[in-house]
N, C-alpha and C positions, 0 to 999 in steps of 0.2 A: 438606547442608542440605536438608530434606525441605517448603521452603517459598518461596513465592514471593516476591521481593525486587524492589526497583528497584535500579538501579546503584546509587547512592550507598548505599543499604544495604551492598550488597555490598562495596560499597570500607571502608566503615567497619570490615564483619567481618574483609576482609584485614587490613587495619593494626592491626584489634586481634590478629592470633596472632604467639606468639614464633617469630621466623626465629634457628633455631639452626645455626649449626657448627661441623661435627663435625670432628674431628682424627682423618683417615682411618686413624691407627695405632691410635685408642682404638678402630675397628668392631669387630673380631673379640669383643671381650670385652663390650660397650656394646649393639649394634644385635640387636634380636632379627625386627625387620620393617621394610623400609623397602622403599621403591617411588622407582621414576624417579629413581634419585642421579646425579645430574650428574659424570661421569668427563672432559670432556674438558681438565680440568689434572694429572689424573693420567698426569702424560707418560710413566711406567715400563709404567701399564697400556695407557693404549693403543697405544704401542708395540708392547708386544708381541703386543696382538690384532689390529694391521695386520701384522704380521711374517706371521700366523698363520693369517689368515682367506685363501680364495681370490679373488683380484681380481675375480671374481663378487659375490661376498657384499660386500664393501668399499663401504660409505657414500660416496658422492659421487664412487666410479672413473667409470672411463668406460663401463660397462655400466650405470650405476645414471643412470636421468632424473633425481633431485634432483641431479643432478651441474650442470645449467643452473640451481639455483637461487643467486642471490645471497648468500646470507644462509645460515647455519648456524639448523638448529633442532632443539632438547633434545630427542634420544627419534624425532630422524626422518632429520636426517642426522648427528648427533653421537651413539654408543650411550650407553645408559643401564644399569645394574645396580640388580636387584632383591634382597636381603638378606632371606633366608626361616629360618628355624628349621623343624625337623621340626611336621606339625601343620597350619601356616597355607595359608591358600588365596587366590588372586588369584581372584575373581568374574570370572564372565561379560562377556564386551569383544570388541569388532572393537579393532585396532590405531587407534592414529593415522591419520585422514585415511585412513581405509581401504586403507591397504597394505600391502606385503609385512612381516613384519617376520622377524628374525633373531635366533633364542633359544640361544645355548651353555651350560650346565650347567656352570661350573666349581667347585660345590660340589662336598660329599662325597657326597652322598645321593641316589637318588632323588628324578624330579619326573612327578608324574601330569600329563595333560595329556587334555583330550576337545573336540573340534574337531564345530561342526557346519558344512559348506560353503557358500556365500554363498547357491548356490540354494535352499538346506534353511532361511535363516534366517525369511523371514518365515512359513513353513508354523509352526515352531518359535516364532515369536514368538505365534501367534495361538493355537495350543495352549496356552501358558502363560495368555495373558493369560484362555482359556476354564476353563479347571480351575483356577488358583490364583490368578487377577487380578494376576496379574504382568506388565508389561512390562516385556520387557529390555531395550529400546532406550530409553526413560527411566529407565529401574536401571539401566544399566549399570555392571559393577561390582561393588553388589551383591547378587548373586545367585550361586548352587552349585545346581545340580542333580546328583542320583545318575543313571548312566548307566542304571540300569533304568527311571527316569520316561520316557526318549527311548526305550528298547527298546519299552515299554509301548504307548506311542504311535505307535509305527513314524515315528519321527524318525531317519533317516540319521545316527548319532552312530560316531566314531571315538576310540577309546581308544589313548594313547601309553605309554608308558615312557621317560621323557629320564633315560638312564645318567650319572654325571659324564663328563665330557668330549662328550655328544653336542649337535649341534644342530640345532635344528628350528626348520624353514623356514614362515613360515605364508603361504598366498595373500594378497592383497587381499580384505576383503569376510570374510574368516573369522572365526563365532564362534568363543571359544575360551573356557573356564576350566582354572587350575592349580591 
């Protein structure tokens, strides 16, 4: 929503969209983009991604500070799954609450990935907002950049390759598009 609201607007526009669910056996053939899907009743999956992940990586062990939170929350101590087809792109974001976050690839395919470092973002931010009046920190989201506009600029930019099977770790405070 590219406008400014008061709350009760806002509330109004929630209630008016369909909350749909999905019967996680129809994804595979149904879902061509989805973001943030809530896994933690899919008891088989995360299962086996605590079986799998190093009690480092593990949401809420005892290495991890949200470990002292009370309260589970979607996408920060509970993982979440993204559903991408070849093609789509997640815009420009810092994680959640600006933290670490934890990306595993169990698709089939390649996933690009380019990371600016938290020191590089506002040098980065004020370049965009100068040359295309963009800011990323109110689009978050979205936004895609080609990694030759950051070369151009001499913006500190990191290009990835996430294999299937690999996982990439991201700091706190990190831009990132996919």
């Amino acid at each position: 929503i590219d406008e400014i609201m008061t709350i009760r607007q806002y509330l109004e526009y929630r209630d008016s969209l369909k909350h749909v669910y999905i019967d996680s056996d129809l994804l595979p053939e149904t879902v061509k983009f989805a973001v943030n899907v809530d896994i933690n009743n899919w008891n088989d999956i995360m299962n086996d991604l605590y079986s799998k992940l190093d009690q480092e990586l593990l949401p809420k062990s005892s290495f991890d500070i949200m470990s002292y939170l009370r309260q589970e929350i979607e996408g920060i101590t509970i993982p979440q799954i993204y559903f991408k087809v070849a093609g789509c792109w997640t815009g420009g974001h810092e994680e959640n609450l600006r933290i670490r976050a934890i990306n595993i690839n169990v698709g089939e395919s390649d996933v690009e990935w380019y990371f600016v470092d938290p020191q590089d973002v506002e040098n980065f931010r004020n370049c965009l907002k100068q040359k295309i009046n963009v800011d990323i920190l109110s689009q978050e989201g979205r936004w895609y950049t080609d990694i030759s506009f950051c070369l151009r600029e001499k913006i500190p930019v990191a290009k990835y390759i996430q294999k299937p099977g690999d996982t990439v770790i991201l700091k706190p405070g990190c831009l990132h598009w996919v």
